[in-house]
Every structure is written in structure tokens, then in C-alpha cells.
C-alpha positions, 0 to 999 in steps of 0.5 A: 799537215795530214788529215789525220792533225787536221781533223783533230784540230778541228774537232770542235768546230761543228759544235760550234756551228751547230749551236748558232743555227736557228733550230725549230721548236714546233708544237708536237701534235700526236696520236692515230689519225691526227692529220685531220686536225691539220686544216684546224692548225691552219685555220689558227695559224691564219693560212689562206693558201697552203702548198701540201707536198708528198710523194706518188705512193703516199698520194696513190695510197691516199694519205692526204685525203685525211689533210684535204677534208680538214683543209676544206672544212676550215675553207682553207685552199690547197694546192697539191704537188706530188711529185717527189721521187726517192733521190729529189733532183734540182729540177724536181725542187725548183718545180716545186718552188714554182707551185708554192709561188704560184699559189701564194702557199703562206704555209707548206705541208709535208706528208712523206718520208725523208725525201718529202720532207728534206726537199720541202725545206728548200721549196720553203726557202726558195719560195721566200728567195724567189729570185736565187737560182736553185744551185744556190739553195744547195750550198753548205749552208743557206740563209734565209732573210726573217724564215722561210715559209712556215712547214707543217712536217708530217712524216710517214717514217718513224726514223730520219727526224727529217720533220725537225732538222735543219739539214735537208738531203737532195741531190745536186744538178750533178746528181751527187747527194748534198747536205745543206743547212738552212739557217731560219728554218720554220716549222711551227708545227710537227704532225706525229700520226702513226696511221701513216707508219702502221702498214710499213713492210718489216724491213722499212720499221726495222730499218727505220728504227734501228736509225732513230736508235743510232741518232739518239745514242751518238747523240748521248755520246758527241763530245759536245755540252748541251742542255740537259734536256736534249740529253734526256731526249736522246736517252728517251729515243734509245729508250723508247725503241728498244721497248717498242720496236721488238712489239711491232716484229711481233704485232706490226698493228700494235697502234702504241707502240707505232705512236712511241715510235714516231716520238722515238724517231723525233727525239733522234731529229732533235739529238742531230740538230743538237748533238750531231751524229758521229762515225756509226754514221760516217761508216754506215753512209760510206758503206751503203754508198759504195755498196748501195746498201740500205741507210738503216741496214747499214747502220745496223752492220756498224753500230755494235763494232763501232759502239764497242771500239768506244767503251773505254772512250765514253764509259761513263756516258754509255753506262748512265745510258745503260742504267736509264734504258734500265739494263743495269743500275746507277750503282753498279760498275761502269764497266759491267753497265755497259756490257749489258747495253751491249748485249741488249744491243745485239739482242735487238739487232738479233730480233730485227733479223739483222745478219752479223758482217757484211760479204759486200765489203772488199779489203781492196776498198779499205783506202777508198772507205777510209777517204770517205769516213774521213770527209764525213765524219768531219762533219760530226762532233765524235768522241775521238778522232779515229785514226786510218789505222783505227778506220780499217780495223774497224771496217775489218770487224764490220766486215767480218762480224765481230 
């Protein structure tokens, strides 16, 4: 049997996966500044010892002080790891785990991007599992008996929706990146404080939020049934950047529409955890691993080939889409619906400074590329099982700039 059958065959099985994992729904605390409301959290949550995590440039910029004069003033005491680096290795987690152990952590807070964030669920697992050995907190999938310790997520970032999914990315003792699902993730509550995103350089809001685009539209397109609800959000993530992110390349300080940014980057977490993503994803982390291009620049090279090949598969879903985002409406054909939200597409990548094809990508790595696209995208729930063929005509056009 090929691959190809294989992968057709088991089409549906993410779906199905993902739909009997325990996904967290936190309460959502929104606003500019609002971590000083952090320690007040705590403190009706009951938490005596907390165990707050970041990363050496959020700490060296003094992010968490807002967080400690709460914590202090609700007589709450912290203990502060700020060790994470960009990649978090195996040694870097088990150090981690260590400390929320030491300290009796009954809470972790997570103050940081992706790497932050994604490390400290399996500091929160392995906290709760002290006796497993770290390898095996990086299987597929971890279980974890009741929950894990319960995480306060903050995200510095408005792209990743790390604050909310249940997969959490780090590196192997092999120093390979891997994927693993925690299963009883616990994170009863969700910071959203866009003063932690406002001084971002361009290309990291850029890059950032063109991702958080790229969750929630593949969500509105995976081939799997879902709340209604869930389809809104997505639809609200796609929604919200193309109204918010073109304001902050003109007014990087514009404090509303960093704030609708976070909620954009946290709607694209919930459409992972219930949707999953599918091959904009697949191509964009196969590009940007060979070639060691940025995530978000990545998916920005593959979204509009990639959206485009699907516009006879999904018609129907990226037109109610369009005429949501309000490029068309809900009386006009499908067909021209989904040419202007093609065309808006381009539009914002134009206005992000995003370079159409990519100099990079060598046809002599087309078989290497297809081989890798393949082992991810099995992962995903996509609304069509592409071909190799399919693949390299594809990865053509992103090369060339359709």
C-alpha cells in the first residue's frame, strides 16, 4: 500500500483524536496592564505558592514585576524561573519541573512567547508525574492522572494560541523538535495583556499575526464537525486581523487593536485544539525547517498558493467566510466571494511587506520537501489528501510566486 492510500485512509483519525482530549476553557482576563490582576486571581483561586516562568529578555525587560507587586500584595509567595531559551531543551524542562517541586508551586505562571508557554505544560505535568523520567513526558501523548498543575498562561505574543492548546512544542534529548499532547491539560485561567505585545519590533507583529490568520482560517476549512461556536471563533480570528493588523504597521502603539490581536491569536488556539490545522501548515513548517525560515514568514510564502489550489474544494466554506469578514455578501456567488477574499488576502500580505516566492527553495529538494509535508500533514484534518504530484506543483508555485 502507498502513503498516498494510507493517508487517505486515515483521514479522519486526527478528528477523532482530537475530539477526546480534554481541552482547557479558561477564564479570559483581557485589557492593557492586566497582569497586576494576576496575584488577585491567585489569591481567589486559593494558591499559597506559585512557580512564575519566562524567558531572559521578557525578565531583562521587566515584564513580571507588574505579576510580583500583585502576588506580594495578595501575600502570595513566588518563586521565579527564567531560564527558557527560543529552542527549550529536555535539560531546561526537567530544571524547571525541579523548581515547581521545590517550591510546592500548587499554580504555574506563564509569561512569554510560545517557547514559555509550551514548556511550561510539561513542567505542569511533570510537577504532578515527579517520579517519570523526562523522556517520557515527550511521547505523543502524555496522560496525566486528575490534571496537571493548574497554569495561568500569559502570552507576550498575539500568534501561537500556545496559551490554550494542548500540544506543547520542545526540543527531544536529540535536540529534534517534538509535538506531544497533554492530555488533562489545566489552565483555569488566560491573561490577555496587550502592554506585553505593544513594543514588538514589526516583523514579530507581522509574523505573528499572519499565523494567527493561518489557524483560524484552516480551521474554518478542516474536514471535521464542530460546534458552531468554534466556527464563529475562527471566523472572529480571521476577522479581527485583517481589521487590526494593517493599524498596527501604521500606529504600532494603537493599545485597541493590540488588545484585538491577543483575542485574534486566542481564537487561532481554540481553532488547533478543535479543528486542527492543515497543509499551509504542513508546507510552511517543511519550508521553514529546511531552510530555517521564520514560522510566520513561512506561512505567509504558502497561504495564498495553498488557499488557492482549495477554491473548488471548500467554496462554500471560504465564501461564508468571505461574506463574514464582510468582502462580499451572503447573496452573491460563491465563486466571486471567494475571489475577493483572495484578493483581500494578497492585499494584507502586500501591506505586511511579505515578498511574493521564495529564492530559497530548490527543485532538487522537491522529494525531500514532499516526504516531510506528507509526515505532517498526517497529523491535520485537510479537506483533501494531496497528492506528491499535487505537492510539487504546489511547492512550484510558492517557489515561483504565483
Amino acid at each position: 500500500m502507498s502513503f498516498y492510500l494510507l493517508r487517505k485512509m486515515i483521514r479522519k483519525l486526527p478528528g477523532i483524536v482530537i475530539k477526546v482530549v480534554p481541552k482547557p476553557e479558561p477564564v479570559i482576563t483581557e485589557g492593557y496592564g492586566s497582569r497586576e490582576k494576576i496575584g488577585e486571581i491567585c489569591a481567589d483561586a486559593g494558591y499559597q505558592s506559585v512557580l512564575l516562568v519566562t524567558d531572559k529578555t521578557i525578565y531583562s525587560l521587566g515584564y513580571q514585576e507588574k505579576i510580583l507587586s500583585s502576588l506580594k500584595a495578595n501575600k502570595i509567595q513566588c518563586t521565579v524561573f527564567q531560564k527558557i531559551a527560543s529552542e527549550p531543551g529536555i535539560d531546561i524542562i526537567s530544571e524547571g519541573r525541579t523548581s515547581a517541586i521545590n517550591c510546592a508551586a500548587d499554580c504555574i505562571i506563564a509569561l512569554g512567547g510560545g517557547s514559555v508557554l509550551d514548556t511550561c505544560k510539561i513542567i505542569a505535568a511533570g510537577a504532578k508525574m515527579p517520579k517519570r523520567r523526562m523522556k517520557q513526558l515527550l511521547f505523543k501523548f502524555i496522560y496525566v492522572r486528575g490534571k496537571t498543575l493548574p497554569l495561568i498562561a500569559v502570552p507576550s505574543t498575539s500568534g501561537t494560541g500556545a496559551e490554550i492548546t494542548v500540544a506543547a512544542v520542545v526540543m527531544n534529548d536529540k535536540g529534534i523538535k517534538c509535538s506531544t499532547v497533554v492530555y488533562g491539560l489545566n489552565v483555569p485561567h488566560v491573561v490577555l495583556d496587550s502592554e506585553l505585545t505593544i513594543a514588538a519590533p514589526e516583523s514579530v507583529t507581522v509574523y505573528c499575526g499572519i499565523d494567527a490568520l493561518s489557524h483560524g482560517l484552516e480551521g474554518c476549512l478542516a474536514d471535521i464537525k464542530t460546534r458552531e461556536e468554534d466556527i464563529r471563533k475562527s471566523r472572529e480570528c480571521v476577522k479581527l486581523v485583517f481589521q487590526n493588523l494593517p493599524s498596527l504597521i501604521a500606529s504600532p502603539d494603537h493599545v485597541e487593536a493590540r488588545q484585538n490581536m491577543c483575542l485574534a491569536a486566542y481564537y487561532g488556539g481554540n481553532a488547533i485544539n478543535k479543528q486542527l490545522a492543515g497543509y499551509v501548515h504542513a508546507f510552511a513548517h517543511s519550508i521553514g525547517a529546511l531552510y530555517h525560515i521564520p514560522h510566520g514568514k513561512a506561512i505567509g510564502l504558502c497561504l495564498i498558493p495553498i488557499v488557492s489550489f482549495q477554491k473548488n474544494i471548500c467554496r462554500d466554506k471560504l465564501a461564508k467566510l468571505s461574506a463574514y469578514c464582510g468582502f462580499a455578501k451572503e447573496t452573491d456567488e460563491e465563486a466571486a466571494a471567494v475571489d475577493r477574499l483572495i484578493a483581500a488576502l494578497e492585499e494584507l500580505l502586500r501591506t505586511c511587506g511579505f515578498e511574493r516566492g521564495c529564492d530559497l527553495i530548490d527543485v532538487k529538494d522537491y522529494k525531500r520537501l514532499t516526504h516531510m509535508i506528507n509526515a505532517d500533514s498526517i497529523n491535520y484534518s485537510p479537506s483533501k489528501i494531496l497528492s506528491n504530484k499535487e505537492i510539487a506543483q504546489l511547492l512550484d508555485e510558492i517557489r515561483k510566486g504565483r
